[in-house]
C-alpha positions in Angstrom: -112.2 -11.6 -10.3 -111.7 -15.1 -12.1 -110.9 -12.9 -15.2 -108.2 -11.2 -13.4 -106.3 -14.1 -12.0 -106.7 -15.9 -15.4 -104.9 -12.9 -16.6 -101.8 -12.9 -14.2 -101.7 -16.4 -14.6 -101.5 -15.9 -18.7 -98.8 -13.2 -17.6 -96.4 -15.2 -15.4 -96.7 -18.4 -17.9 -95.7 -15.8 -21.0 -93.0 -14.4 -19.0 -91.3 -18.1 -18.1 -91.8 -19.5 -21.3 -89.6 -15.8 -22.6 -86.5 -17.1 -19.8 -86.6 -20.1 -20.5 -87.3 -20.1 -24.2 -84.2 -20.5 -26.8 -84.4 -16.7 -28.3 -84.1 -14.9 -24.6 -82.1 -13.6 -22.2 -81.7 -11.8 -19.4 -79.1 -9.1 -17.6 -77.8 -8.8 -14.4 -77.3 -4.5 -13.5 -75.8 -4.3 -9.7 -76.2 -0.8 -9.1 -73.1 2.5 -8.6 -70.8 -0.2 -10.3 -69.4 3.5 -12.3 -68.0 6.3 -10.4 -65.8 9.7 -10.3 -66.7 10.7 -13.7 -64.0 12.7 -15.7 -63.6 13.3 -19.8 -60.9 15.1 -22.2 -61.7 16.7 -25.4 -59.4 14.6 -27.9 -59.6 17.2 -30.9 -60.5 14.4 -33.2 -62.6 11.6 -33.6 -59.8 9.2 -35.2 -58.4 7.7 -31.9 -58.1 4.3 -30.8 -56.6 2.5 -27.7 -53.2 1.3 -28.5 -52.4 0.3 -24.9 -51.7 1.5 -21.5 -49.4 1.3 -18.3 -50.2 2.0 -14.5 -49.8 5.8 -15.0 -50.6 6.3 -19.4 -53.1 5.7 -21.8 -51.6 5.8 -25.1 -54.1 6.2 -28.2 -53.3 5.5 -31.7 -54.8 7.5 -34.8 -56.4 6.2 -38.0 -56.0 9.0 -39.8 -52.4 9.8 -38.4 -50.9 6.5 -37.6 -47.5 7.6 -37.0 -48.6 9.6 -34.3 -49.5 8.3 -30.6 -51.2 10.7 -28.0 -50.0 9.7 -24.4 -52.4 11.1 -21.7 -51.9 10.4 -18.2 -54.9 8.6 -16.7 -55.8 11.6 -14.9 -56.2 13.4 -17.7 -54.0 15.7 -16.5 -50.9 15.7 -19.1 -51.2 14.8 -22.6 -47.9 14.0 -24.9 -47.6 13.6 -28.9 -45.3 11.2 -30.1 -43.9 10.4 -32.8 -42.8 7.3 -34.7 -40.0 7.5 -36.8 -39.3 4.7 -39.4 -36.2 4.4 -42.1 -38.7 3.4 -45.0 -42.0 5.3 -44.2 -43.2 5.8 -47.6 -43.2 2.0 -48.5 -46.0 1.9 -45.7 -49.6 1.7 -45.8 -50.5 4.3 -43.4 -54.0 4.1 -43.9 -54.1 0.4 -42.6 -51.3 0.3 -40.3 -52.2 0.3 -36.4 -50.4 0.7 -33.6 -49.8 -1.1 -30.5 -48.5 -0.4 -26.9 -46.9 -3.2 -25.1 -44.2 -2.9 -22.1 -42.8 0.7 -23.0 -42.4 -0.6 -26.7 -44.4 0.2 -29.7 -45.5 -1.6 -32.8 -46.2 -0.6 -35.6 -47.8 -3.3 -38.3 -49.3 -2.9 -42.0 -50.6 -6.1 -43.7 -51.7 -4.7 -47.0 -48.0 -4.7 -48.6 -47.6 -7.1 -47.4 -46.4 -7.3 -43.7 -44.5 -4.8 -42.4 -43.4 -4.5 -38.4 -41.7 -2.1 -36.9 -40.8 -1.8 -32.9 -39.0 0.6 -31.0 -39.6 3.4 -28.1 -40.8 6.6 -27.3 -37.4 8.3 -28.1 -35.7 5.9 -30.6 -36.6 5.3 -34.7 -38.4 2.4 -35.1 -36.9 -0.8 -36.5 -38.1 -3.1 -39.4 -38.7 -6.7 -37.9 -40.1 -7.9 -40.7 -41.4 -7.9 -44.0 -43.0 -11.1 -46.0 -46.0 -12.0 -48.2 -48.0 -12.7 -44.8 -51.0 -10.4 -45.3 -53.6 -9.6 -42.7 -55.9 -7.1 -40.8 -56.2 -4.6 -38.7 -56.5 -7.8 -35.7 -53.0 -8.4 -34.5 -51.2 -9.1 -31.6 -47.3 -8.5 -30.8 -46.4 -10.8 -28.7 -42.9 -9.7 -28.3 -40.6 -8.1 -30.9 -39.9 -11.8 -32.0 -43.4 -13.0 -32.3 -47.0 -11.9 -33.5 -50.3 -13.4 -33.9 -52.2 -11.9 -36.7 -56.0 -12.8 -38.3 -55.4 -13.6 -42.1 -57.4 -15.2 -45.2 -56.8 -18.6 -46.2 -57.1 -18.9 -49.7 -56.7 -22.6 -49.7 -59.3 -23.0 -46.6 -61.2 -20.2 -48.0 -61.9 -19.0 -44.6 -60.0 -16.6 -42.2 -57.9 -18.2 -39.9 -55.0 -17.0 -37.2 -51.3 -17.5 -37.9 -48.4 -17.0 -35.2 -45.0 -15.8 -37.1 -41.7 -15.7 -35.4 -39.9 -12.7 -37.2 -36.8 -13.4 -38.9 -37.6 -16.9 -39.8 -39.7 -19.0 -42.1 -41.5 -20.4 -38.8 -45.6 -19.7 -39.2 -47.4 -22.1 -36.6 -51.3 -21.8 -38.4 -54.0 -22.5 -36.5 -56.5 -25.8 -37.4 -60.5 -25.5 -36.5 -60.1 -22.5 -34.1 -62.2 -20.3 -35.9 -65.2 -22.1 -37.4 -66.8 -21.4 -40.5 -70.7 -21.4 -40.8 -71.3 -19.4 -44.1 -68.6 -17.4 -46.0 -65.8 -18.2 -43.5 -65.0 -14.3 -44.0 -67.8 -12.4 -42.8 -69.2 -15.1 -40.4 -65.8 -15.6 -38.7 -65.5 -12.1 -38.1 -64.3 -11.3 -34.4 -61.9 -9.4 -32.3 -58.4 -10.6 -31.2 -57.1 -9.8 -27.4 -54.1 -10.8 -26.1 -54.7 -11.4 -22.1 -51.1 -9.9 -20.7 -51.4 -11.0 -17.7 -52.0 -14.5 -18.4 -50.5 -14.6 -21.3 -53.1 -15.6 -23.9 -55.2 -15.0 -26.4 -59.2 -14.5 -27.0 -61.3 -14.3 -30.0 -64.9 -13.2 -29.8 -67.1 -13.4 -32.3 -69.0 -10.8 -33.9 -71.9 -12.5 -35.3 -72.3 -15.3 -32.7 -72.0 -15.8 -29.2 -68.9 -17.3 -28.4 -65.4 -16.5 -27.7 -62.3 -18.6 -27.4 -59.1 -18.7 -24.9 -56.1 -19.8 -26.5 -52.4 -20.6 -25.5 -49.6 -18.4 -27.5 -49.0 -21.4 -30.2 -52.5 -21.3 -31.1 -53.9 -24.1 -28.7 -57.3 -24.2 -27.9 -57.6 -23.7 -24.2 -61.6 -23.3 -24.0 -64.7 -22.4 -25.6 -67.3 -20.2 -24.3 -70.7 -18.5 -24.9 -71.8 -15.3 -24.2 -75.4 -15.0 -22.7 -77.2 -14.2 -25.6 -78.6 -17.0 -27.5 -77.3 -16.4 -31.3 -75.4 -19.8 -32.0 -75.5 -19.3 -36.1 -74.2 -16.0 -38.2 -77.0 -14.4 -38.9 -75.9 -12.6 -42.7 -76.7 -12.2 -46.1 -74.3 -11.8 -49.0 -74.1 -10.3 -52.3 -71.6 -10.4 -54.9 -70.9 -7.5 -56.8 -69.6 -8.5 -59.9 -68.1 -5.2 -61.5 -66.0 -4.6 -58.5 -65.2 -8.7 -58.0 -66.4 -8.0 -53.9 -68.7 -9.7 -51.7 -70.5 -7.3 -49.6 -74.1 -7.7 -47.2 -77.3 -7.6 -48.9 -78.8 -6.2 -46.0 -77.9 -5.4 -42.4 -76.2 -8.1 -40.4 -77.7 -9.1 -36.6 -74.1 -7.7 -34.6 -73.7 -9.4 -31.6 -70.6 -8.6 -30.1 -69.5 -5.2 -31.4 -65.8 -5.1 -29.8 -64.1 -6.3 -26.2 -61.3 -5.6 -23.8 -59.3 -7.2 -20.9 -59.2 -6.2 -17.5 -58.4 -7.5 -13.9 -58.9 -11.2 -14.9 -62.0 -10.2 -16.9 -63.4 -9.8 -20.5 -65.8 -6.6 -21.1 -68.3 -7.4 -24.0 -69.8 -4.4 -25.7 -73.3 -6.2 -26.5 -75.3 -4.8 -29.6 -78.2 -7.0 -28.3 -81.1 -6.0 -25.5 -82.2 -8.4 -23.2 -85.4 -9.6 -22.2 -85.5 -7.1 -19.0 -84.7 -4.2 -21.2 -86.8 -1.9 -22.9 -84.5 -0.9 -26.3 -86.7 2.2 -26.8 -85.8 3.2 -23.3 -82.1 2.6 -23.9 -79.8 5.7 -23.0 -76.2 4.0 -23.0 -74.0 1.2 -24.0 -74.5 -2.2 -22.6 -71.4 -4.1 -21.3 -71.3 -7.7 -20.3 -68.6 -9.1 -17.9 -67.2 -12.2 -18.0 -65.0 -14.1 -15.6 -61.6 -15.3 -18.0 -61.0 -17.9 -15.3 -64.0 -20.5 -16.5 -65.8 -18.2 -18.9 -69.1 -17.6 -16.8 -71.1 -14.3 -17.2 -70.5 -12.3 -13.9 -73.0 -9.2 -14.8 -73.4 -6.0 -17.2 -73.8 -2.8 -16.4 -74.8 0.5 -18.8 -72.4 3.5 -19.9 -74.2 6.5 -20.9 -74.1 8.1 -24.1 -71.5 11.2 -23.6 -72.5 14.4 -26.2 -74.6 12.5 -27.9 -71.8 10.6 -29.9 -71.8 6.4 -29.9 -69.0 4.3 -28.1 -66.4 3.6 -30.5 -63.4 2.2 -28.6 -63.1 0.7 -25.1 -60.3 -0.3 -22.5 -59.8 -1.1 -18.9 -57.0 -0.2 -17.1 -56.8 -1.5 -13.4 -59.8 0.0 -11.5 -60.7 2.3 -14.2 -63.0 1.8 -17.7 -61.7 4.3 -20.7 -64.0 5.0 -23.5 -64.0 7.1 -26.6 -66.9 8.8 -28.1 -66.2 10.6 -31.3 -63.6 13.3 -30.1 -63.6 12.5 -26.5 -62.2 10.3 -23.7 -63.9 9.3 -20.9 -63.1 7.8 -17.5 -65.2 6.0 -14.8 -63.9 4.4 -11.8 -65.0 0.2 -12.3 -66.6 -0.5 -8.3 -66.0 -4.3 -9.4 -64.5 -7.3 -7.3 
């Protein structure tokens, strides 16, 4: 008997030193938060979200990036479109990416340097600008007279974002927004959102837990962390001298593998399992939600793996999350207040 309470005693004391120790955490799963279940066969497993209205979801392609499927998001219809530009062979199709943003695309290429387009669904698109600005695939078009893109300093030796205002030499460039803790490449890694309906911008980290709200010129409105507990990069580097790269030297810790806005909320695709999880057990994708207002975690909740393909892209769209695995698109109806 006395060996039996001295063992649920040594249970309970393990189990509050794991919650309250600095390596753990632990998730909050309200139940039937995902309803009315419905998919579409895509063809291909190239797509990505390019943006939405209240009635389309329009997905770029990485292997066809002048090409944008509309589908309407009750899978009902489906639409090809394509963009039309005056100089399409100076472009870098294979790192170009599109974006959808009130009934206008964009199309951008930083490899050649920058190159912009805009335009609509039935009109050519039209060259905004071109300049020796390079950057990534992480860009926002703020409107067809502004963009925030993710570049490389060469003189800070570190990535850092840049606002441009097209058609003139103005580039506002951001000072200690993103922090560098090893490389300032690889450890600064993150993705770029732009929060329409606030009108701002948010950076979360891959490799940390933290993300950051911004104003349009690059102000820092707040800094916060996700519930995780990885403060520091964790990454290895090598160099590879006959190719003049740096590359990992063995598989980084992801934290934060991508992110989207919705209804005053950002959705975190965690790569990490929490304390009340069993990652053998694991059938789905865990998503964190976090309330945009003051940056507090609200709760997660699990999608499930769809033909046995991984999540690859994600997006909310009113009451309804999107995601794509491989060829497919799926839809659940969000039960969230």
């Amino acid at each position: 008997m006395l060996a039996g309470v001295l063992i649920i005693v040594c249970l309970y004391s393990y189990s509050t030193f794991r919650l309250s120790h600095k390596s753990s955490f632990t998730r909050l799963f309200p139940a039937h938060l995902l309803t009315d279940f419905r998919f579409a066969d895509l063809q291909y497993n190239s797509y990505y979200f390019a943006g939405s209205d209240a009635q389309t979801i329009y997905l770029g392609n990485y292997t066809a990036a002048d090409k944008v499927l509309a589908i309407t998001t009750d899978f009902i219809n489906r639409q090809s479109i394509s963009l039309i530009t005056a100089d399409s062979e100076k472009i870098n199709w294979e790192r170009a990416r599109v974006i959808t943003k009130e009934n206008k695309f964009y199309l951008g290429e930083g490899s050649s340097p920058a190159m912009l387009y805009t335009g609509s669904a039935t009109d050519a698109m039209t060259r905004v600008q071109m300049d020796s600005l390079h950057f990534d695939r992480d860009w926002v078009p703020l409107s067809p007279a502004s963009y925030v893109v993710r570049t490389y300093s060469t003189t800070m030796k570190q990535n850092i974002l840049v606002k441009k205002i097209t058609g003139t030499d103005t580039v506002i460039q951001s000072q200690g927004i993103l922090e560098k803790q090893i490389d300032g490449k690889f450890c600064t890694d993150g993705v770029l959102l732009f929060d329409k309906e606030h009108f701002r911008l948010i950076y979360i980290y891959n490799y940390r837990n933290q993300f950051i709200v911004m104003d349009t010129n690059l102000h820092i409105i707040s800094k916060y962390k996700t519930i995780d507990t990885t403060t520091q990069a964790k990454i290895t580097l090598d160099t590879i001298k006959a190719e003049s790269r740096v590359t990992f030297s063995s598989p980084p810790l992801m934290v934060n593998k991508r992110a989207c806005i919705g209804a005053n909320k950002l959705f975190v695709n965690s790569a990490l399992s929490a304390d009340n999880e069993t990652p053998l057990g694991k059938l789905g994708t865990d998503i964190d939600v976090y309330n945009l207002k003051d940056g507090t975690y609200l709760f997660s909740f699990s999608v499930p793996s769809f033909r046995n393909e991984k999540l690859t892209a994600m997006a909310v769209v009113t009451d309804r999350l999107y995601c794509i695995f491989g060829k497919w698109l799926v839809s659940y109806r969000l039960h969230i207040k």
